[in-house]
Residue frames relative to the residue before (quaternion, step in Angstrom):
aa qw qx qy qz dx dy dz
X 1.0000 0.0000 0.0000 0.0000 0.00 0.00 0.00
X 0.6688 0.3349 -0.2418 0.6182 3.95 0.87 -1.10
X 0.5627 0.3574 -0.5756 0.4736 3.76 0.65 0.68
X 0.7099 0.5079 -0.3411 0.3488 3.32 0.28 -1.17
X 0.4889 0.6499 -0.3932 0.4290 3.85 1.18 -0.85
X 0.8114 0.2028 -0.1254 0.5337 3.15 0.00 -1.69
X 0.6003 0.2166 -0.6179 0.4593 3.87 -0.34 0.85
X 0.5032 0.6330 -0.4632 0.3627 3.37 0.68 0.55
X 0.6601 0.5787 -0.0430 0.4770 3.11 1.49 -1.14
X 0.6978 0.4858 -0.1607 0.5012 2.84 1.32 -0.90
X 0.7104 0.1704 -0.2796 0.6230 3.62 1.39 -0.01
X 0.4656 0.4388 -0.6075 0.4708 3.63 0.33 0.91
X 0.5949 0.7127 -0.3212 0.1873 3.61 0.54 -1.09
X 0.7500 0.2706 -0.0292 0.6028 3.32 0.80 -1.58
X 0.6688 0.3924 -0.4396 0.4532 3.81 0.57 0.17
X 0.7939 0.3623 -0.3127 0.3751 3.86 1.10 0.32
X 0.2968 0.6498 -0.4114 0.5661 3.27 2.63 -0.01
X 0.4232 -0.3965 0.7425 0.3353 2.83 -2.29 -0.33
X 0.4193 -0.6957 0.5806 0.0550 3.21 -1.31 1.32
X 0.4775 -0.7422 0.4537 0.1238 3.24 -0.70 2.02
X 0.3680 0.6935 -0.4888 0.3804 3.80 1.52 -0.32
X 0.5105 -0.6266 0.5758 0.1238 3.50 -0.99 1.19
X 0.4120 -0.7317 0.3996 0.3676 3.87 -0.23 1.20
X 0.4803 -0.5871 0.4764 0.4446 3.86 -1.19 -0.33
X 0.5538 -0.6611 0.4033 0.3060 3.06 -1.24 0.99
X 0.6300 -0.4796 0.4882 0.3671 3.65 -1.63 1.09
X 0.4251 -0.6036 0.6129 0.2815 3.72 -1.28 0.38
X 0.0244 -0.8883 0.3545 0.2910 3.31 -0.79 0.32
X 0.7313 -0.4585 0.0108 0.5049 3.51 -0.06 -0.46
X 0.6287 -0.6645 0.2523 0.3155 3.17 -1.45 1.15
X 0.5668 -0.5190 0.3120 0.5586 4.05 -0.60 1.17
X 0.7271 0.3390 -0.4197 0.4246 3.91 -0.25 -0.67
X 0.5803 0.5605 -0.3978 0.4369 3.82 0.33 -0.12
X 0.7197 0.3472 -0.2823 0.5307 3.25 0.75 -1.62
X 0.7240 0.4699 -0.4243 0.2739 3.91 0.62 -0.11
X 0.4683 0.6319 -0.3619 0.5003 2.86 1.26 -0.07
X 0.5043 0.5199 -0.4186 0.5479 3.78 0.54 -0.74
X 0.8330 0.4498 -0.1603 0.2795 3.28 -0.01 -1.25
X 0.3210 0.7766 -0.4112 0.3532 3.62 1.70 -0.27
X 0.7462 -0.0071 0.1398 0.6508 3.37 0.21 -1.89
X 0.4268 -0.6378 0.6120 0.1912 3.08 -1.41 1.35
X 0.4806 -0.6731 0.5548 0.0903 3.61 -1.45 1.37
X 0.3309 -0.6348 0.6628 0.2197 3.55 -1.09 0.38
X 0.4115 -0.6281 0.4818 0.4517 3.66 -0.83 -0.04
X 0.5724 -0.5469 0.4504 0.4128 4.26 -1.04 0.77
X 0.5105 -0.7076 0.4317 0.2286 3.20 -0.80 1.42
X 0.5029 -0.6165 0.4654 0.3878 4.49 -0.53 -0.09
X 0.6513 0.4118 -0.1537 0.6185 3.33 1.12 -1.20
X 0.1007 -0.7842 0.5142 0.3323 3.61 -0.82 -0.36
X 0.5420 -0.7602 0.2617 0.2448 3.12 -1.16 1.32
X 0.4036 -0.4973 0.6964 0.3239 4.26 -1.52 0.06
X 0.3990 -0.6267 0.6494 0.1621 2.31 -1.75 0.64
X 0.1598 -0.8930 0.4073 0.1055 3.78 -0.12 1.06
X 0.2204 -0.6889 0.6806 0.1171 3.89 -0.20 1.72
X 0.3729 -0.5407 0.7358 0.1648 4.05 -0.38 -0.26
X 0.7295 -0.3047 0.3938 0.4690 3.22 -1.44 -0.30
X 0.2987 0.6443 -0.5696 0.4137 4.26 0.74 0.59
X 0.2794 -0.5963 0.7380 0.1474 3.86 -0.69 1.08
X 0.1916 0.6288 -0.7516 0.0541 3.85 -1.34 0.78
X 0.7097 -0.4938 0.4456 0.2319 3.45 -1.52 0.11
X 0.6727 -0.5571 0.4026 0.2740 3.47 -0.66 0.59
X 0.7535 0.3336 -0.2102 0.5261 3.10 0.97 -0.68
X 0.5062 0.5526 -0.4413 0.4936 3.60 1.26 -0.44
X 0.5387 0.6175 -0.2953 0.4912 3.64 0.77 -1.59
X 0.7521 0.4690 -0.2744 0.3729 3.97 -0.06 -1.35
X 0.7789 0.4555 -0.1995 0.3821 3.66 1.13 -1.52
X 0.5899 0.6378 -0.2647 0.4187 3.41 1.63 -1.05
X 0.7130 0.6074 -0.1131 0.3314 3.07 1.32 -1.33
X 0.6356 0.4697 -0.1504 0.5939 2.84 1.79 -1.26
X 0.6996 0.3134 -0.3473 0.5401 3.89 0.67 -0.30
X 0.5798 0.4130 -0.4866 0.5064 3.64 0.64 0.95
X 0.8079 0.2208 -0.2602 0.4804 3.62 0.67 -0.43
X 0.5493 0.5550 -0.3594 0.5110 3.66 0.93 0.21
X 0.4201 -0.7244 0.4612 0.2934 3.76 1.87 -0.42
X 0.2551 0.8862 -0.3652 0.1270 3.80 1.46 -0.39
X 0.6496 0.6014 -0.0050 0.4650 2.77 1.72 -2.26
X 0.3149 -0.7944 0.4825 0.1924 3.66 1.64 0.16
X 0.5989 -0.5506 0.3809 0.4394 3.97 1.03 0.58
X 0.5211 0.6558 -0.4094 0.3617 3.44 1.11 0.60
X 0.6368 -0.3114 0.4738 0.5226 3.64 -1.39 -0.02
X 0.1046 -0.7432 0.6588 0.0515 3.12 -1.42 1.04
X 0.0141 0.8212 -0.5704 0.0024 3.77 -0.66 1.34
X 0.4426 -0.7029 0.5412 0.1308 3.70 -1.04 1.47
X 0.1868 0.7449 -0.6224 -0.1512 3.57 -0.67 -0.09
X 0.1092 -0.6919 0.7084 0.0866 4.15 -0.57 1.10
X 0.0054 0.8133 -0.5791 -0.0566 2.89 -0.83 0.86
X 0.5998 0.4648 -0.4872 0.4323 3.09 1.49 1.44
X 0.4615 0.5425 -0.3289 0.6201 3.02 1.35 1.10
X 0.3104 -0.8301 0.4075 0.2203 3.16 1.22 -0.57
X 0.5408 0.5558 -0.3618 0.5174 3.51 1.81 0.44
X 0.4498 -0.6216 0.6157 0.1795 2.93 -2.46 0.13
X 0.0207 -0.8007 0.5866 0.1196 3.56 -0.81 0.14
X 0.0683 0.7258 -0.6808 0.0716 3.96 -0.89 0.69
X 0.1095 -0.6746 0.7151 -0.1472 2.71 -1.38 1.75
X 0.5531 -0.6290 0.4663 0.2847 3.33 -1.39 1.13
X 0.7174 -0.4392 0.3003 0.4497 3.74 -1.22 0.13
X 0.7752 0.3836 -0.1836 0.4672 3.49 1.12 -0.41
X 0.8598 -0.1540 0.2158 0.4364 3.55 1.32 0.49
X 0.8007 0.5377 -0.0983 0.2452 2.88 0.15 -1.65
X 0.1066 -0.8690 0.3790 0.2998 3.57 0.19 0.62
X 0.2134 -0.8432 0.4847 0.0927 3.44 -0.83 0.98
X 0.8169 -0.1612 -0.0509 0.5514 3.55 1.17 1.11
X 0.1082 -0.7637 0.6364 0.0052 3.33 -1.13 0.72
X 0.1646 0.7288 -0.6565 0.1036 3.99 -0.91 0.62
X 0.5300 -0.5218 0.5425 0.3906 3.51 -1.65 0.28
X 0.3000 -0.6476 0.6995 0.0357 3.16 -1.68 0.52
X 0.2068 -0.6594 0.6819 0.2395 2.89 -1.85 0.40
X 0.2683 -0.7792 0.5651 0.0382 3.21 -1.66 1.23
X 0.7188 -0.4745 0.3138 0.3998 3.60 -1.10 0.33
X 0.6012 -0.6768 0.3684 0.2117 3.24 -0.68 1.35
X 0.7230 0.3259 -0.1992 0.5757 3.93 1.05 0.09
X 0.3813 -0.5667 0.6524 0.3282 3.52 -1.22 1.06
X 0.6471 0.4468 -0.5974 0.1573 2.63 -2.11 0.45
X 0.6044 -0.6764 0.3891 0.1608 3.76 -1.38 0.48
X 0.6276 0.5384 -0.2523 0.5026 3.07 1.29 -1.60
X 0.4198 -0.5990 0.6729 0.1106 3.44 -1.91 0.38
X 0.3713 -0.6934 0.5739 0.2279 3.79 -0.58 1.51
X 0.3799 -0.7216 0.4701 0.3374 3.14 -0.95 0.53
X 0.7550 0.2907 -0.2709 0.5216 3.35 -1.28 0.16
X 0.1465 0.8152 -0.4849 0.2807 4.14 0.99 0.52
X 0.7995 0.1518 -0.2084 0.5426 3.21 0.54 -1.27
X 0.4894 0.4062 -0.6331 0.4412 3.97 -0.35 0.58
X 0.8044 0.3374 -0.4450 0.2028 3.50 -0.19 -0.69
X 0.8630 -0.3690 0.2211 0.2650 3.54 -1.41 0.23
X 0.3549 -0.6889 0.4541 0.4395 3.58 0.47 0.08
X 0.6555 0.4220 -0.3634 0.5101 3.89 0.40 -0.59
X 0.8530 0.2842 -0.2911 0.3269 4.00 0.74 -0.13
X 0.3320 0.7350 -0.4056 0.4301 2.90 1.36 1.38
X 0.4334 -0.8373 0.3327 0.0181 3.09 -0.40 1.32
X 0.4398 -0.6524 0.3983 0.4715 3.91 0.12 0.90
X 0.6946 0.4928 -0.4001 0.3384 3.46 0.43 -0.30
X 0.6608 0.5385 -0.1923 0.4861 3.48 1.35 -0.24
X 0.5665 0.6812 -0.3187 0.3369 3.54 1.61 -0.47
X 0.1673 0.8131 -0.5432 0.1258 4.18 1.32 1.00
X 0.0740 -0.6198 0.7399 0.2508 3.14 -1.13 -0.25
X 0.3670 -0.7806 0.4946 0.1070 3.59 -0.98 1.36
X 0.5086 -0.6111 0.5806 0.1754 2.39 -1.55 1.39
X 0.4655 0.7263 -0.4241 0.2757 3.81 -1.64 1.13
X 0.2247 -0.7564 0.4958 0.3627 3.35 -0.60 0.32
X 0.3935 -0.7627 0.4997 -0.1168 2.95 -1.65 1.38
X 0.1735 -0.8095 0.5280 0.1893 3.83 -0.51 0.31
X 0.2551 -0.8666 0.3954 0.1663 3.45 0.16 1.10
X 0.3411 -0.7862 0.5113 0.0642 3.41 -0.73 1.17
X 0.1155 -0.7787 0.5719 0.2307 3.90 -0.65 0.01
X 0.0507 -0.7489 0.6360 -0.1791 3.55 -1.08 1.36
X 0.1961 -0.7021 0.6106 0.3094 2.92 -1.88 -1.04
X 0.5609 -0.6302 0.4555 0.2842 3.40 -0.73 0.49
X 0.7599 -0.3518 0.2516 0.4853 3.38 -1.31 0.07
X 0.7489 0.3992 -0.3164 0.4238 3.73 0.37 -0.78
X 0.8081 -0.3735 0.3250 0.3193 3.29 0.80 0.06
X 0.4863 0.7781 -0.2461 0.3124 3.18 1.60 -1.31
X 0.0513 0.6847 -0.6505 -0.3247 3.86 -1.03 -0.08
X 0.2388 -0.5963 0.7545 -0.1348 2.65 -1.99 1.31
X 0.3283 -0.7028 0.6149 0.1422 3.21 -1.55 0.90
X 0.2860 -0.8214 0.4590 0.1811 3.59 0.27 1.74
X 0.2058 -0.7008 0.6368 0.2470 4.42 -0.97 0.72
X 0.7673 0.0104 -0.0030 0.6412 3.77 0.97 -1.07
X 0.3540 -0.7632 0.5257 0.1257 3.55 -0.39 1.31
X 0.6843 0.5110 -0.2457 0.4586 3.67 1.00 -1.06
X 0.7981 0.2851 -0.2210 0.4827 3.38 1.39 -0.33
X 0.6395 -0.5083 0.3869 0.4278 3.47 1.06 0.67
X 0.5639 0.6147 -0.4451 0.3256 3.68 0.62 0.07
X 0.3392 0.6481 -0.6790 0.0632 3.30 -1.19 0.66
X 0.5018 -0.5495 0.5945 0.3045 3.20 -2.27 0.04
X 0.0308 -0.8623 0.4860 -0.1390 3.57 -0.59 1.09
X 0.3497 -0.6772 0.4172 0.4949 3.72 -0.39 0.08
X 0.7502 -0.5453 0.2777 0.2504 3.28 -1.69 0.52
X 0.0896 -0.7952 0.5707 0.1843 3.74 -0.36 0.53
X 0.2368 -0.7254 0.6324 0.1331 3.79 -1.30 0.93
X 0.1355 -0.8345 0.5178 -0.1312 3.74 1.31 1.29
X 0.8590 0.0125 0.1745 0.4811 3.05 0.38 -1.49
X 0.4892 -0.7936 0.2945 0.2098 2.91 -0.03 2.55
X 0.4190 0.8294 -0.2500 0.2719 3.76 1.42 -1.27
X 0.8585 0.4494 -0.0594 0.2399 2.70 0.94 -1.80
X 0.1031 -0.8756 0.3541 0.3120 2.94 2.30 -0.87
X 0.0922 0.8239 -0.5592 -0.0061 3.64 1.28 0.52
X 0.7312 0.4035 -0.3793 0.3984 4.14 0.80 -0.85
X 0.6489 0.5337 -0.4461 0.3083 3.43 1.03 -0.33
X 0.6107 0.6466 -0.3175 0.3288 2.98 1.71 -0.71
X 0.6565 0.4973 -0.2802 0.4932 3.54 1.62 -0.54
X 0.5539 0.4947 -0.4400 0.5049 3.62 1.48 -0.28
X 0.4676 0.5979 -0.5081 0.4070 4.03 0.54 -0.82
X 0.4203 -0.5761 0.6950 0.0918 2.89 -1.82 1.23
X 0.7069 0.4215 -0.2783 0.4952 3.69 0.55 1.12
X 0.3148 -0.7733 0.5101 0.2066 3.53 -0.81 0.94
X 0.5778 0.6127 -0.4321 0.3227 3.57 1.07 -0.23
X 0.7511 0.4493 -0.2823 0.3928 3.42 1.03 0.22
X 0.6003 0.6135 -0.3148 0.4052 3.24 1.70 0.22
X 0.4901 0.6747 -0.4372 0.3367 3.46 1.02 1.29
X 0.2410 0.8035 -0.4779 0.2607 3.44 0.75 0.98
X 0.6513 0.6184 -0.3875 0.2077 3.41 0.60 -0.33
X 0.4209 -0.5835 0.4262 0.5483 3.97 -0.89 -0.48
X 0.8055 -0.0843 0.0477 0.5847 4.17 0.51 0.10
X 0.7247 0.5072 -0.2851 0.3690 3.29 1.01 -1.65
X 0.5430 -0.5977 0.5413 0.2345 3.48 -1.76 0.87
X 0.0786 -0.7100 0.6986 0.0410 3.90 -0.25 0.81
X 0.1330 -0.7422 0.6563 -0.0265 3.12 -1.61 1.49
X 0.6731 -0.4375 0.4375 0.4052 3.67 -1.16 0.84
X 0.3179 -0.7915 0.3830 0.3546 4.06 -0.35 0.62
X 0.4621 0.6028 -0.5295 0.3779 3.74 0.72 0.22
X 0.6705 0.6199 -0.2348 0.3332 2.98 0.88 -1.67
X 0.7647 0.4301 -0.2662 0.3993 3.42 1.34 -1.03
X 0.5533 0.5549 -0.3121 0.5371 3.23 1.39 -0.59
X 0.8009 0.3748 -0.2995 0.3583 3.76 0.29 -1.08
X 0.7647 0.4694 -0.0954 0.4310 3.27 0.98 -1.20
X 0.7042 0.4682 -0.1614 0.5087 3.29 0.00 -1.79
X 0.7403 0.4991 -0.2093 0.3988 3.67 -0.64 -1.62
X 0.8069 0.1709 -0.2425 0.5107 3.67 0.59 -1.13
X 0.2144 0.7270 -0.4591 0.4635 3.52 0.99 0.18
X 0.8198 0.3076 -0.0338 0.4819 3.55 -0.26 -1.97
X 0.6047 0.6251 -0.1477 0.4709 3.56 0.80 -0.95
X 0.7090 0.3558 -0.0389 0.6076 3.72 0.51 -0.98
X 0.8232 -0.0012 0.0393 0.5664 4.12 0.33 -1.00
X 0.3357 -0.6593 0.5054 0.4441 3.84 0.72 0.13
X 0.2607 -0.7902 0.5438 0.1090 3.70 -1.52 -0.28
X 0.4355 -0.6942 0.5258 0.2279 3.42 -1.10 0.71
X 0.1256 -0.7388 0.6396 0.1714 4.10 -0.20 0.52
X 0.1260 0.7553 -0.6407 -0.0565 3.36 -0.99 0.49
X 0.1223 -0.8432 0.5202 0.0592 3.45 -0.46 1.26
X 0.3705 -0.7253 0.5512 0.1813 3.44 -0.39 1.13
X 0.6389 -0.5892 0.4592 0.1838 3.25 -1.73 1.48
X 0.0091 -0.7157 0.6682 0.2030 3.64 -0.67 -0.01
X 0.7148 0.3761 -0.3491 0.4752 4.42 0.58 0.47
X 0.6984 0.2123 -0.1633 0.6637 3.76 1.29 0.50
X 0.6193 -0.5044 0.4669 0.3796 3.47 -1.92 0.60
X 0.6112 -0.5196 0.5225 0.2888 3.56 -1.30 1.12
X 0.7169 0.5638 -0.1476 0.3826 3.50 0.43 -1.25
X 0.6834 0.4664 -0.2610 0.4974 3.47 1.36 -0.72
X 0.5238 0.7628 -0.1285 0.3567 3.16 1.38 -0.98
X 0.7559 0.1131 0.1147 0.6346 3.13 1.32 -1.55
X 0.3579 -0.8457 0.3470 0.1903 3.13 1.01 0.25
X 0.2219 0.7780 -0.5091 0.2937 3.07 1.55 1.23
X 0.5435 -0.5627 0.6228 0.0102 3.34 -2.00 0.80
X 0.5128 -0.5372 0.5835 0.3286 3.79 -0.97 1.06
X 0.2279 -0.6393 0.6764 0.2862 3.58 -1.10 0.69
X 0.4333 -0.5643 0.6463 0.2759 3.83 -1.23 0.17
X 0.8783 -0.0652 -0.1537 0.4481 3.41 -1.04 1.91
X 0.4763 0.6972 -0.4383 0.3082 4.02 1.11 0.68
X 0.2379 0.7943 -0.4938 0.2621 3.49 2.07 -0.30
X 0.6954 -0.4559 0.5250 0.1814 3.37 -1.54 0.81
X 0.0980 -0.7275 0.6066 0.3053 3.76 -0.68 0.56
X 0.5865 -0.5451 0.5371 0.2653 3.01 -1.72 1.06
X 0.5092 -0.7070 0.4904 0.0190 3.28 -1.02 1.48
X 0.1227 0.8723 -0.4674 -0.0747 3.95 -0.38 0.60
């Protein structure tokens, strides 16, 4: 009987206790996840949400609408946040928190339109066709690299040959700096896709920008609403001040 009791005890005991067994550890993340995390370093997510802040910088309604909206919508992932209008023919870069840290004109790709030819970036630069010379419209995660010569460049669509880069006056023909000194955007379409920037600008501004906090690129359509595109949202009180 005082055997039978206590193997009796002995399996009632531990199936109505808490079991002193140490839980199993949580998996964690898988090595290509956890590198990823680790690509672009994160800010923590602000309480308030941030504005994007042009200062006394004239920009376009629509530049003003997208910047604004990928700061309060969080879009910008607490990254650098870089505009490209390429009906305006300008850049904007703002630090992770807003702040704008430079604006300049730009040259864009020498053909309206948004869309990306396929197969674009394998082929040769010399067998691109003016009709193929877009710079796409989208929102991008800018990458730093270099290009075939060696060059660094801050890549928007690697698979298509796109990047921002500093300007090159290669070919005298082209007047590519006058075209960025002109007091007019209607003349700053000469390129094959790729955004050419004033070279301080790339060296001082841009480059460490991407380099230091990574960056979001959003190039703004010029054949459809910005807003559809990205499905951005009116921020509440970001209207433009009225200028006197």
């Amino acid at each position: 009987m005082l055997l039978g009791a206590a193997v009796l005890a002995l399996a009632w005991g531990p199936a109505q206790g808490q079991s002193s067994a140490p839980p199993a550890p949580r998996p964690g993340p898988a090595p290509r996840a956890l590198a990823q995390q680790q690509q672009l370093p994160q800010q923590p997510t602000p309480a308030t949400p941030r504005l994007a802040q042009f200062g006394r910088e004239s920009a376009s309604a629509d530049a003003r609408r997208i910047a604004q909206w990928a700061f309060h919508s969080g879009d910008h992932r607490q990254l650098a946040v870089v505009v490209v209008d390429k009906k305006d023919a300008k850049v904007y870069v703002f630090s992770p928190d807003g702040q704008l840290q430079g604006a300049t004109p730009a040259l864009m790709g020498s053909a309206i339109g948004d869309h990306t030819v396929p197969g674009i970036g394998d082929k040769p630069i010399a067998q691109v066709l003016p009709a193929e010379r877009t710079t796409p419209a989208g929102r991008f995660v800018a990458e730093p690299g270099t290009n075939a010569s060696g060059e660094d460049v801050v890549w928007v669509d690697y698979d298509a040959a796109v990047s921002m880069h500093r300007v090159r006056a290669n070919v005298k023909s082209e007047r590519r700096l006058e075209r960025l000194a002109s007091s007019t955007p209607k003349d700053n379409r000469i390129s094959y896709g790729c955004i050419n920037l004033p070279v301080a600008f790339y060296e001082k501004v841009l480059s460490p920008a991407v380099r230091s906090t990574g960056a979001v690129v959003y190039v703004l359509p010029e054949t459809r609403p910005a807003a559809d595109l990205f499905g951005a949202y009116e921020v509440p009180g970001s209207a433009a001040p009225v200028r006197r």
